[in-house]
C-alpha positions as YAML, in Angstrom:
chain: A
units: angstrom
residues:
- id: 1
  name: UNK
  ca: [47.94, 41.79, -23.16]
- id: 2
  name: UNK
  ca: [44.73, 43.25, -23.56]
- id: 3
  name: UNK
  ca: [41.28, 41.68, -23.49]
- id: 4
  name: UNK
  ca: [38.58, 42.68, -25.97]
- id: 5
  name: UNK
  ca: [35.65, 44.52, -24.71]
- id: 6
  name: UNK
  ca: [33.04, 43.53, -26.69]
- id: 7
  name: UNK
  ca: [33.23, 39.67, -25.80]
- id: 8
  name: UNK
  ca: [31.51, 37.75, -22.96]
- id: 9
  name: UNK
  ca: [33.23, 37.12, -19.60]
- id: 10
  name: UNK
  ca: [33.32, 33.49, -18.28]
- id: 11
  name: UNK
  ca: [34.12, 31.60, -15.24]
- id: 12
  name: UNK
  ca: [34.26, 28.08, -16.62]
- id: 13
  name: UNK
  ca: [35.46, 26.50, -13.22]
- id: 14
  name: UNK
  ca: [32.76, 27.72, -11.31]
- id: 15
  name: UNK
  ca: [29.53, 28.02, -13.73]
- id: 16
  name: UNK
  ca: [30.56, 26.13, -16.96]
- id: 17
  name: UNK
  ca: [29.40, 27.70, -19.86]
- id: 18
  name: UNK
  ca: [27.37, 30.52, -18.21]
- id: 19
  name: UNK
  ca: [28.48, 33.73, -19.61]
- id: 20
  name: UNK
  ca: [27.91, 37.21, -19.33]
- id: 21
  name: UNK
  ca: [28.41, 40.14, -22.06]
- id: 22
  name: UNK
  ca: [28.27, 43.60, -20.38]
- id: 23
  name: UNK
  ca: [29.78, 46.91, -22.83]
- id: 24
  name: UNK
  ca: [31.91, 48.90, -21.06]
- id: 25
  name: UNK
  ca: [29.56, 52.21, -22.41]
- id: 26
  name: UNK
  ca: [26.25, 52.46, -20.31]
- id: 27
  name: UNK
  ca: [25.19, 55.99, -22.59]
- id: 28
  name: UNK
  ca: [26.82, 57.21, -25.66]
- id: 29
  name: UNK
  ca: [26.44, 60.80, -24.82]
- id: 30
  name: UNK
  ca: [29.25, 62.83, -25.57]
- id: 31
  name: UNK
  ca: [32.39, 61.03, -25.02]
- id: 32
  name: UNK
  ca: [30.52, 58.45, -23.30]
- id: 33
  name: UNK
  ca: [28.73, 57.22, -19.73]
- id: 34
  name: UNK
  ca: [30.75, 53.93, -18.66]
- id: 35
  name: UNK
  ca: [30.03, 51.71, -16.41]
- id: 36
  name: UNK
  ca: [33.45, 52.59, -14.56]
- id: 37
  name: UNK
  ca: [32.75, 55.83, -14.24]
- id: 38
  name: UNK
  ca: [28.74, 54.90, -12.76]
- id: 39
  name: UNK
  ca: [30.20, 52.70, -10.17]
- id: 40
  name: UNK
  ca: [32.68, 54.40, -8.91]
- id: 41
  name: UNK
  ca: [30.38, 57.52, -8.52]
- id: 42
  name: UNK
  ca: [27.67, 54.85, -6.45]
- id: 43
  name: UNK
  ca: [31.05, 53.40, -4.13]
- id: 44
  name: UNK
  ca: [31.87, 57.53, -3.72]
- id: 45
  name: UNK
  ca: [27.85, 58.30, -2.79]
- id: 46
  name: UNK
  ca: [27.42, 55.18, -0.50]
- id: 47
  name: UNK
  ca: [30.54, 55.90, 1.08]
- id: 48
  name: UNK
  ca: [29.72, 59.80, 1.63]
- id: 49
  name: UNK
  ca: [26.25, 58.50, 3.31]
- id: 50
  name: UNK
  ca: [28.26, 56.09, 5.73]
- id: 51
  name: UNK
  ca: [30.80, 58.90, 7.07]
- id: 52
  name: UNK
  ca: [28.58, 61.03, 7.67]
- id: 53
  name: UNK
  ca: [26.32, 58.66, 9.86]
- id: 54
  name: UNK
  ca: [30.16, 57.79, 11.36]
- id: 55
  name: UNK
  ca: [31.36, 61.17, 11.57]
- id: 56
  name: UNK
  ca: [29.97, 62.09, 15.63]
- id: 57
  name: UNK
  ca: [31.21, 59.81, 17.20]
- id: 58
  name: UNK
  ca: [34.47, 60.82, 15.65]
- id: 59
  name: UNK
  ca: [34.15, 64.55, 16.76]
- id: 60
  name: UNK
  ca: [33.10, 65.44, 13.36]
- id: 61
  name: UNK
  ca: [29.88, 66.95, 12.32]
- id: 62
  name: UNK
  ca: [27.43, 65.86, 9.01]
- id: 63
  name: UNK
  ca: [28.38, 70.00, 7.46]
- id: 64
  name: UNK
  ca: [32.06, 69.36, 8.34]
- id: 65
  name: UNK
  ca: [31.77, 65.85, 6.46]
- id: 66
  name: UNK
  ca: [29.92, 67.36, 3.73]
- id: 67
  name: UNK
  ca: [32.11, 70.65, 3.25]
- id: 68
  name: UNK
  ca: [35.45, 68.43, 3.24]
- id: 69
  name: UNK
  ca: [34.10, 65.76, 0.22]
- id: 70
  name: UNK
  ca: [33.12, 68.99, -1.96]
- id: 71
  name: UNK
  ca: [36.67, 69.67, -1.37]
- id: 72
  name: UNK
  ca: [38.22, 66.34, -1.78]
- id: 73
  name: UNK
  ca: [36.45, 64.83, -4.59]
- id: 74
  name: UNK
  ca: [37.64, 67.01, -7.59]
- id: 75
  name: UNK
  ca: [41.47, 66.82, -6.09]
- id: 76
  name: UNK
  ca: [41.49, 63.28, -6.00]
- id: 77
  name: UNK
  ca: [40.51, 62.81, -9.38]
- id: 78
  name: UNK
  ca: [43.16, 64.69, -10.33]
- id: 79
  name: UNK
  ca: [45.81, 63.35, -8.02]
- id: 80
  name: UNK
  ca: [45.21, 59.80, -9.67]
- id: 81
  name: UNK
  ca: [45.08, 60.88, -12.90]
- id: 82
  name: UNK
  ca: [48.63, 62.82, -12.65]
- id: 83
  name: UNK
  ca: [49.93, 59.87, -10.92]
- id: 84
  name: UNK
  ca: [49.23, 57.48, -13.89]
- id: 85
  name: UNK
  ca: [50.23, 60.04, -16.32]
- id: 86
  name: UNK
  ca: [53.46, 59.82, -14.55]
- id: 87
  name: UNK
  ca: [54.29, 56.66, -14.45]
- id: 88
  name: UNK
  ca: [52.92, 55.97, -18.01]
- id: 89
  name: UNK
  ca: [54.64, 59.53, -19.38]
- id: 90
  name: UNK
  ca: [55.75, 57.65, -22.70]
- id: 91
  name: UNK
  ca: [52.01, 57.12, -23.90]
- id: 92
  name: UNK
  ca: [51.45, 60.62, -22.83]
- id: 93
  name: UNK
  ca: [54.67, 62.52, -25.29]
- id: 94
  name: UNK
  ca: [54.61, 63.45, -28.90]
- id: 95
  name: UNK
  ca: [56.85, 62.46, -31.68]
- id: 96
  name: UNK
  ca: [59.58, 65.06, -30.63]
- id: 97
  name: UNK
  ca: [59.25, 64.09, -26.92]
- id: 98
  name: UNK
  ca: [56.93, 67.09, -25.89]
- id: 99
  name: UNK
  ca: [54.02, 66.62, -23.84]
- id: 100
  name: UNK
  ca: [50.57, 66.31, -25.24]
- id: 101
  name: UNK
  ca: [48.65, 67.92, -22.90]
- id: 102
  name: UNK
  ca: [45.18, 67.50, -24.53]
- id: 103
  name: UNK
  ca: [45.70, 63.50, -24.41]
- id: 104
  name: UNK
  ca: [47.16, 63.74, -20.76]
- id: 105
  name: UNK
  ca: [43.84, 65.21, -19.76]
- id: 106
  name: UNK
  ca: [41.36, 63.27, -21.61]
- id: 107
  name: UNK
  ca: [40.87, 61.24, -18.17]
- id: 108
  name: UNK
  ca: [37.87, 59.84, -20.32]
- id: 109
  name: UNK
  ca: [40.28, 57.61, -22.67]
- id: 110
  name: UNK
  ca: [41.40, 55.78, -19.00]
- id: 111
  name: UNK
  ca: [44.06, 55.60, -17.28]
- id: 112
  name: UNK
  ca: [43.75, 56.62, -13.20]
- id: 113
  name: UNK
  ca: [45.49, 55.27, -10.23]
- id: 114
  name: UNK
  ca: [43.86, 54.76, -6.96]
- id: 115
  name: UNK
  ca: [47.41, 55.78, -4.83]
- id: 116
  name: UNK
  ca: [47.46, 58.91, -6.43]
- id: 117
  name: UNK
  ca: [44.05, 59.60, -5.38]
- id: 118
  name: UNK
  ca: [44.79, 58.53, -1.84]
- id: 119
  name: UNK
  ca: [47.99, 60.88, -1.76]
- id: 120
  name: UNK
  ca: [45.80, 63.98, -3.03]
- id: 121
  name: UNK
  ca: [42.99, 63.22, -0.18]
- id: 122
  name: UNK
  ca: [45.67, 63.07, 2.64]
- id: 123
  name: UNK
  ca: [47.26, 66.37, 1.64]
- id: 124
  name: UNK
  ca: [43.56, 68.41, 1.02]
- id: 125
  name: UNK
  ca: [42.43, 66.59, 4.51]
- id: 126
  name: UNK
  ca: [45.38, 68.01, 6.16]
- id: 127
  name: UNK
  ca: [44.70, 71.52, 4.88]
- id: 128
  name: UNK
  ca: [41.27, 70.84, 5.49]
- id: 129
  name: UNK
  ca: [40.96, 70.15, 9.19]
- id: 130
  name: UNK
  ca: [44.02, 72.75, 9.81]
- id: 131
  name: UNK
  ca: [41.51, 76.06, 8.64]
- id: 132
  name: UNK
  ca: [38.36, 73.99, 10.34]
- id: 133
  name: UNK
  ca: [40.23, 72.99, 13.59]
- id: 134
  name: UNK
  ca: [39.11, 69.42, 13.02]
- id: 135
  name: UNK
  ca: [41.72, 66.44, 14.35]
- id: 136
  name: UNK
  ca: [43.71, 65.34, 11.50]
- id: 137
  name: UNK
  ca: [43.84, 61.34, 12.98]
- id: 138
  name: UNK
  ca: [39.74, 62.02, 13.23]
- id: 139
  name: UNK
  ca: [38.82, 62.98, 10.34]
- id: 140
  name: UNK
  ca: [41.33, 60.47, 8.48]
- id: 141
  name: UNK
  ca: [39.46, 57.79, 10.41]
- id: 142
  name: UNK
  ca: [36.45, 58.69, 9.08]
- id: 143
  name: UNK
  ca: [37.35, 59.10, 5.45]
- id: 144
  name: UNK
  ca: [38.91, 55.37, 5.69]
- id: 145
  name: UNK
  ca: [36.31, 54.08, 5.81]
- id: 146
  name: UNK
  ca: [34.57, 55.76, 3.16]
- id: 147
  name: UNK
  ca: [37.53, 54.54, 0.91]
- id: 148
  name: UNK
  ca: [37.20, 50.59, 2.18]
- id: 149
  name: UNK
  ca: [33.70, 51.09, 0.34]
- id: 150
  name: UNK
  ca: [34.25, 53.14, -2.23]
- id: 151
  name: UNK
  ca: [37.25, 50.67, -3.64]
- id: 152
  name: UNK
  ca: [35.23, 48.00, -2.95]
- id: 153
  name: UNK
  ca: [32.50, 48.76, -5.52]
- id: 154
  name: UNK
  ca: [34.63, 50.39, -7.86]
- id: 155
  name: UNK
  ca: [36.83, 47.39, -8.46]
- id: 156
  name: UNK
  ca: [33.69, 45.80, -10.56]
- id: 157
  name: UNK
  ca: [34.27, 48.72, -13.18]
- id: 158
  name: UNK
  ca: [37.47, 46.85, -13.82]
- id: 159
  name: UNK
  ca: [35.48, 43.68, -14.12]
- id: 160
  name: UNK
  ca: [33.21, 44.99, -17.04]
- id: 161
  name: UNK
  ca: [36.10, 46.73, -18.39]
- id: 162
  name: UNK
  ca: [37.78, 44.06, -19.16]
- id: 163
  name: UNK
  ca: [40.98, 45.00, -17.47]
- id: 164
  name: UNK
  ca: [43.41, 44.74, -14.81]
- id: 165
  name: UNK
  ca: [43.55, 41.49, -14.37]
- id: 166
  name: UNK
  ca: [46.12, 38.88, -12.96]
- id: 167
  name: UNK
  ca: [48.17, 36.55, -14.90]
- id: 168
  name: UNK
  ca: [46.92, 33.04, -16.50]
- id: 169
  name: UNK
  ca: [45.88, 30.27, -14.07]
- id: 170
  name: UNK
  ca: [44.07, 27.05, -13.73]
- id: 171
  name: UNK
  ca: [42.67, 28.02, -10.01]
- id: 172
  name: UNK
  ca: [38.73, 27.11, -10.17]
- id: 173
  name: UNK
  ca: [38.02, 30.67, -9.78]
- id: 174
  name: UNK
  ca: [39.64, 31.67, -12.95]
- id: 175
  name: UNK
  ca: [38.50, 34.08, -15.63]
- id: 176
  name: UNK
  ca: [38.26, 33.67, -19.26]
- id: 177
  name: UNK
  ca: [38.49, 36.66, -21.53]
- id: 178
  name: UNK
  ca: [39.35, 36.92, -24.80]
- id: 179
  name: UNK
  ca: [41.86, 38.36, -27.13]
- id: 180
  name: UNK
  ca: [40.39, 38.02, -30.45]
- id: 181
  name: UNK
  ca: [37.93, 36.37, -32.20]
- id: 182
  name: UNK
  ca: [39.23, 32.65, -31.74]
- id: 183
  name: UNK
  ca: [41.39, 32.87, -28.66]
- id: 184
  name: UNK
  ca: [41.01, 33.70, -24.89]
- id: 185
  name: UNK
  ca: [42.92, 33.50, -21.75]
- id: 186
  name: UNK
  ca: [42.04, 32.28, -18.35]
- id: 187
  name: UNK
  ca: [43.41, 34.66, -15.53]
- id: 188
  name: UNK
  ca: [43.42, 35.56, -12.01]
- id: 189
  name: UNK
  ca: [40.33, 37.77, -11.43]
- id: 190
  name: UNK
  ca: [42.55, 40.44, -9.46]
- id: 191
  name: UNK
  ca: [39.42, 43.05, -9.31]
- id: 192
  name: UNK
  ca: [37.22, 40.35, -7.04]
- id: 193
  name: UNK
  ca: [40.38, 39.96, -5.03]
- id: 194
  name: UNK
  ca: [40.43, 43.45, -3.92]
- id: 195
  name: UNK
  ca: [37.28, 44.18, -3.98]
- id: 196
  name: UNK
  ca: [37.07, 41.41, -1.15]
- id: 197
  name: UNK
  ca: [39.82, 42.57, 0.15]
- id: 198
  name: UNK
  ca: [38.41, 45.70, 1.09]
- id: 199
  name: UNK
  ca: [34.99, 44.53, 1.98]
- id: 200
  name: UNK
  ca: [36.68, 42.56, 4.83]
- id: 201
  name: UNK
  ca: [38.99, 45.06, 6.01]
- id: 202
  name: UNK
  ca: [35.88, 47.45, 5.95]
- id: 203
  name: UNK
  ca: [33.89, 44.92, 8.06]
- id: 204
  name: UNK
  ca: [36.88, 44.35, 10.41]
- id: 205
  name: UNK
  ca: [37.06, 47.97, 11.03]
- id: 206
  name: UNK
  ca: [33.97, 48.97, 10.92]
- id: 207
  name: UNK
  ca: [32.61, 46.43, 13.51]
- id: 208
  name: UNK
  ca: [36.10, 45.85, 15.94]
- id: 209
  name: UNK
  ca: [38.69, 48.48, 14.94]
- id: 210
  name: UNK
  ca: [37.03, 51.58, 15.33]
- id: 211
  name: UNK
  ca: [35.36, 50.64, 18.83]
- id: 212
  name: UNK
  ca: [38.35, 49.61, 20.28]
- id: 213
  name: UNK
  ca: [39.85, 52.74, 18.77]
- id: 214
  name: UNK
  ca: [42.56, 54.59, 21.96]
- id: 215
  name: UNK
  ca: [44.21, 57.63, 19.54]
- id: 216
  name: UNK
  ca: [42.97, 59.34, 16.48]
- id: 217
  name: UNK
  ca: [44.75, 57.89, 13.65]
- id: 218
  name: UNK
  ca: [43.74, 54.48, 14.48]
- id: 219
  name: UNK
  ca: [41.25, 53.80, 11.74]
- id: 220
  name: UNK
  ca: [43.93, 54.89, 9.36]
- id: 221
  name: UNK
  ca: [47.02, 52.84, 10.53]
- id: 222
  name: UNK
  ca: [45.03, 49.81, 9.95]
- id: 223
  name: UNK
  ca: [43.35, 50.52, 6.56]
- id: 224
  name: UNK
  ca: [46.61, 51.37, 5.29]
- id: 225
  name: UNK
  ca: [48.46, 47.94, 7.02]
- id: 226
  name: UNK
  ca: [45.49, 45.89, 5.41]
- id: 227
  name: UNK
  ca: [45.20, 48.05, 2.38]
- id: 228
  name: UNK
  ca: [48.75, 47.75, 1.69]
- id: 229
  name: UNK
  ca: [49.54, 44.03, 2.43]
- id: 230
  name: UNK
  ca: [46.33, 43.05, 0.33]
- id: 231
  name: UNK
  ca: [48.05, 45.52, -2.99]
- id: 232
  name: UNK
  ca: [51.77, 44.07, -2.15]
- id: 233
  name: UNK
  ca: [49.81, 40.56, -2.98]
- id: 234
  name: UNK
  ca: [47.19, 41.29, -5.84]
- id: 235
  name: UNK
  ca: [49.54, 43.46, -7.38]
- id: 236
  name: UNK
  ca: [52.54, 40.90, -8.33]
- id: 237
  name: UNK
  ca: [49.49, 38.59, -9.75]
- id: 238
  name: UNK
  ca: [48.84, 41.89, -12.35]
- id: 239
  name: UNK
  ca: [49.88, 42.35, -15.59]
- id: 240
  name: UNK
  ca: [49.15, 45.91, -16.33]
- id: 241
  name: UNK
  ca: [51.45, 47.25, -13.22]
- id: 242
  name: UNK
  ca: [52.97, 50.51, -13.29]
- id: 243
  name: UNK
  ca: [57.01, 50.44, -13.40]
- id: 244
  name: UNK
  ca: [59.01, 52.66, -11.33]
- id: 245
  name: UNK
  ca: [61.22, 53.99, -14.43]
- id: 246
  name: UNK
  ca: [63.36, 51.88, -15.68]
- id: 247
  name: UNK
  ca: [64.70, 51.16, -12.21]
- id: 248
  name: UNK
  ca: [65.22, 47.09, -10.97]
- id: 249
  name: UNK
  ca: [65.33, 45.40, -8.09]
- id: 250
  name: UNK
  ca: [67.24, 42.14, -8.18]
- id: 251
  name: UNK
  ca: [67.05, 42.14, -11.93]
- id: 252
  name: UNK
  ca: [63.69, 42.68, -11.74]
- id: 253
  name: UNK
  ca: [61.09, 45.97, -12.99]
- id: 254
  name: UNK
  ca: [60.15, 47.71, -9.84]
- id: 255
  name: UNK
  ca: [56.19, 47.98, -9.74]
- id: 256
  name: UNK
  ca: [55.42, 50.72, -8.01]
- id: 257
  name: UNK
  ca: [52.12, 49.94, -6.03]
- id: 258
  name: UNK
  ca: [54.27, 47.18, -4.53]
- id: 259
  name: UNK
  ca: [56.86, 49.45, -3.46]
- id: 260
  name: UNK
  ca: [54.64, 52.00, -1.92]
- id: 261
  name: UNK
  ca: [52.72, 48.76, -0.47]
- id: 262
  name: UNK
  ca: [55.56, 47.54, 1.20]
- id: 263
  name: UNK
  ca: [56.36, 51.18, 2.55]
- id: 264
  name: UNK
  ca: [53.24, 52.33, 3.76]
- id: 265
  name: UNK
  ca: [52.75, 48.79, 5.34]
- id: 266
  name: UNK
  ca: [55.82, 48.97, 7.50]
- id: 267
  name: UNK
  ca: [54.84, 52.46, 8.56]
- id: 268
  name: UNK
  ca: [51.49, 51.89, 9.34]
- id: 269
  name: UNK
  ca: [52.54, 48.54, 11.62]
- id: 270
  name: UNK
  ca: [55.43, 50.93, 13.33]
- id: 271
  name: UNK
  ca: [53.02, 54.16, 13.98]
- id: 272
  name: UNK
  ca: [49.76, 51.47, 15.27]
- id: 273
  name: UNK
  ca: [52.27, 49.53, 17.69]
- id: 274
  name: UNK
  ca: [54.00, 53.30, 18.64]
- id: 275
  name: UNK
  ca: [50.83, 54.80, 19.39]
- id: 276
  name: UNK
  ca: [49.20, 51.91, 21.24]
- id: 277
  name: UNK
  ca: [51.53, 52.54, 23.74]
- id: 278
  name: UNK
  ca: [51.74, 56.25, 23.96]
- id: 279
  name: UNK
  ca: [47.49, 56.55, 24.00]
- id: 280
  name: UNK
  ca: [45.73, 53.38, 25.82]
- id: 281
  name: UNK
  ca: [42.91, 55.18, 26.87]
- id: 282
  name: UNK
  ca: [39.72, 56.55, 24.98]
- id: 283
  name: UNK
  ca: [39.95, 60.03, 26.82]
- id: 284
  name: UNK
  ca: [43.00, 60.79, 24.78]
- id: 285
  name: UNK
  ca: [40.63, 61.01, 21.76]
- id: 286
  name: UNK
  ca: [39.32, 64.01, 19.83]
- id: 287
  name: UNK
  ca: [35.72, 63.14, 20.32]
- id: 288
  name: UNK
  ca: [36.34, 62.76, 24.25]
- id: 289
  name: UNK
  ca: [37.64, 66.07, 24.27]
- id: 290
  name: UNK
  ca: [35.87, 67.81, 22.72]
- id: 291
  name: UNK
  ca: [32.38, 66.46, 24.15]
- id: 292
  name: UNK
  ca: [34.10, 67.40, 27.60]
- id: 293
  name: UNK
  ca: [35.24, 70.90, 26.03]
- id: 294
  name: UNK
  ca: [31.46, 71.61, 24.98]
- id: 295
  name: UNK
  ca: [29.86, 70.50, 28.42]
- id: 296
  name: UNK
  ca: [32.56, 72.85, 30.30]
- id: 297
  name: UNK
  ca: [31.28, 75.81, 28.17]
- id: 298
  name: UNK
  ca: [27.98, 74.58, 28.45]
- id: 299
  name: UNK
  ca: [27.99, 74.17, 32.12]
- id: 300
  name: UNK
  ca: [30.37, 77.85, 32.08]
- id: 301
  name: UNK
  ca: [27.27, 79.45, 30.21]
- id: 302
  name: UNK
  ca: [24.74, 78.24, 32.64]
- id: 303
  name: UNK
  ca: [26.69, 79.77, 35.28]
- id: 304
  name: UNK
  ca: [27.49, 82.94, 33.94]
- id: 305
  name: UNK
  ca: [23.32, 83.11, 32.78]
- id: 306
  name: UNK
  ca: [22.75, 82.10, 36.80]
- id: 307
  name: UNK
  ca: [25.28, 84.99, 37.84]
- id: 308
  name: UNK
  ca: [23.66, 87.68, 35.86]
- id: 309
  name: UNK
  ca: [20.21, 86.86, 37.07]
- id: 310
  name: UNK
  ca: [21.41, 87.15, 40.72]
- id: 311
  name: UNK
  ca: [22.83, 90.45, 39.72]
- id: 312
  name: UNK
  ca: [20.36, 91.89, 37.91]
- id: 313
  name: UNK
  ca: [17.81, 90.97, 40.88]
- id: 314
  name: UNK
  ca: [20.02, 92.48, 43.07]
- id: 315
  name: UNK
  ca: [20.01, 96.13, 41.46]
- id: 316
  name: UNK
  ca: [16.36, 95.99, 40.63]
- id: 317
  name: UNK
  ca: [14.63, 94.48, 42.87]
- id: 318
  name: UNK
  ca: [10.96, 93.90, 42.38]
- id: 319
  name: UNK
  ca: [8.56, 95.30, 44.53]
- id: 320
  name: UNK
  ca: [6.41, 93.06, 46.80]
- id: 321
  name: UNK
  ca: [2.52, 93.11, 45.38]
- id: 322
  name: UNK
  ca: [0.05, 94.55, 47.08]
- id: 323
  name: UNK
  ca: [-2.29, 92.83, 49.51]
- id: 324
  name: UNK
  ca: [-5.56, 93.66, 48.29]
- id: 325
  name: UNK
  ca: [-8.29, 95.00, 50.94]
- id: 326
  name: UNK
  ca: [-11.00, 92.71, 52.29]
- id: 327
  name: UNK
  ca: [-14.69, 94.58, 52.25]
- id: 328
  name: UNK
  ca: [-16.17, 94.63, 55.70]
- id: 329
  name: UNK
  ca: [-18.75, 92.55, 54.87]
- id: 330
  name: UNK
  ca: [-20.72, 91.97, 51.60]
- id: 331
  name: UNK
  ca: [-20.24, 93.44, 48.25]
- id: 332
  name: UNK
  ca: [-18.47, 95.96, 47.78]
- id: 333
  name: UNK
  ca: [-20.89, 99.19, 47.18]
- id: 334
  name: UNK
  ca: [-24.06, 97.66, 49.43]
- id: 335
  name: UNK
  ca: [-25.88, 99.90, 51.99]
- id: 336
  name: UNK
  ca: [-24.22, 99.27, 55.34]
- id: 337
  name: UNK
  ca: [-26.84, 97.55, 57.96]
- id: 338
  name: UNK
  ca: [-28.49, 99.77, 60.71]
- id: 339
  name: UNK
  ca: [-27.04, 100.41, 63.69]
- id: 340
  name: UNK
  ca: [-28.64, 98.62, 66.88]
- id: 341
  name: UNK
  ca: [-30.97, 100.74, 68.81]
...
């Protein structure tokens, strides 16, 4: 079921007949400047500005920061577009069953997922930190956060959109959008339930989680655990999931967020509690070693400046100054006094 975009967005529970009426389209230039698009791009700036102001005290400099998101960015896009048009390959085939490839990449029409975005950052930040020598575990615990805000504020392009959204409800909290004219639904508002979501599993990292932090990889064990267990839940209230095939699970469509919830939940519980164990102390981290990598070379370079100075005093020697001679007595040049008689 879709809702209509052109008509006003209610929560009657909460503020009665308060509405509000906001088209999708900010600019019709071109093919269009939506709102979607304009938030996401203020979650990916915001979160950019964070990371970097994070990124020292993971081992990770502002450039490296910088360097990797020119990198990431136009991947991900792609990685959660090809993920959707995977899932949704029907909408994406032509009368004989061939693939039209100009409406598979008109990302403009719609149609992204955020896990395929997620699955295209991990593999460019692997690559990534491999050529710059960077800590994998660091550098992912950086760029979690970045996501925490990013999906955060993105989640309200759904809102003006119109779309993914949960099933009908009578909760207080409910939405009402409408499906024509004369008729309307009231529904689970599934985009402020994430977008929560993540604002309080940023906050909890942010503020506890990363200073308590013992192994690189930390950050991104728990964004994953609280990512994932937030998407298991607000994704069975959806009615716009993606299917895994025609596969079933108890006589039931497989949705495939929930499945790759559940997975990377487990895993990121089993790898946390694992590595707890292995790494209790901060000096296993990147950052620790490296700051005590950089003051060895520092204090090496001091040395070895110390140890050529001796040297070079040693062959060359300078020669002591001169004493300068004292006059006799008055200026110099002045007629000597007569000798007694």
């Amino acid at each position: 079921m879709r809702a209509l975009q052109d008509m006003p967005i209610s929560f009657p529970g909460l503020f009665g007949d308060w509405s509000i009426n906001i088209d999708p389209k900010l600019l019709d230039v071109g093919n269009g400047i939506y709102w979607y698009g304009v938030l996401i791009s203020l979650g990916v700036i915001l979160a950019v500005l964070f990371c970097a102001k994070q990124a020292p005290k993971y081992g990770i400099t502002e450039d490296n920061l910088y360097e990797f998101v020119i990198w990431v960015l136009p991947f991900s896009l792609i990685g959660a577009r090809l993920y959707y048009v995977i899932f949704y390959l029907d909408l994406y085939l032509d009368e004989n069953g061939q693939m039209d490839w100009g409406r598979a990449v008109a990302i403009w029409d719609g149609g992204v997922a955020i896990y395929g975005g997620i699955i295209a950052a991990v593999i460019v930040l692997v690559l990534f930190a491999k050529a710059k020598k960077l800590s994998i575990g660091a550098l992912m615990d950086v760029g979690v956060m970045g996501l925490f805000i990013g999906q955060a504020i993105g989640r309200w392009g759904n809102f003006i959109n119109r779309e993914a959204f949960g099933a009908e409800t009578t909760l207080p909290w409910r939405m009402r959008l409408w499906t024509s004219a004369t008729e309307y639904i009231e529904v689970h508002p599934t985009f402020l339930y994430e977008s929560l979501w993540n604002l309080i599993g940023f906050l909890i990292l942010w503020r506890v989680v990363a200073k308590m932090r013992t192994f690189d990889g930390e950050n991104t064990c728990f964004y994953f655990a609280w990512y994932a267990f937030g998407r298991f839940w607000i994704e069975g209230l959806r009615t716009d999931s993606l299917y895994l095939f025609d596969w079933t699970f108890f006589g039931q469509p497989i949705r495939v967020s929930q499945a790759l919830s559940l997975v990377l939940f487990l895993a990121a519980v089993t790898v946390l509690v694992l590595k707890r164990r292995q790494h209790p102390r901060v000096e296993d981290l990147f950052v620790t070693r490296r700051a005590k990598a950089e003051a060895a070379a520092q204090a090496e370079a001091a040395a070895q400046a110390e140890l050529l100075a001796q040297q070079a005093e040693e062959e060359f020697p300078f020669p002591a100054a001169p004493k300068r001679r004292e006059a006799d007595s008055g200026k110099a040049g002045s007629p000597e006094p007569p000798a007694e008689q």
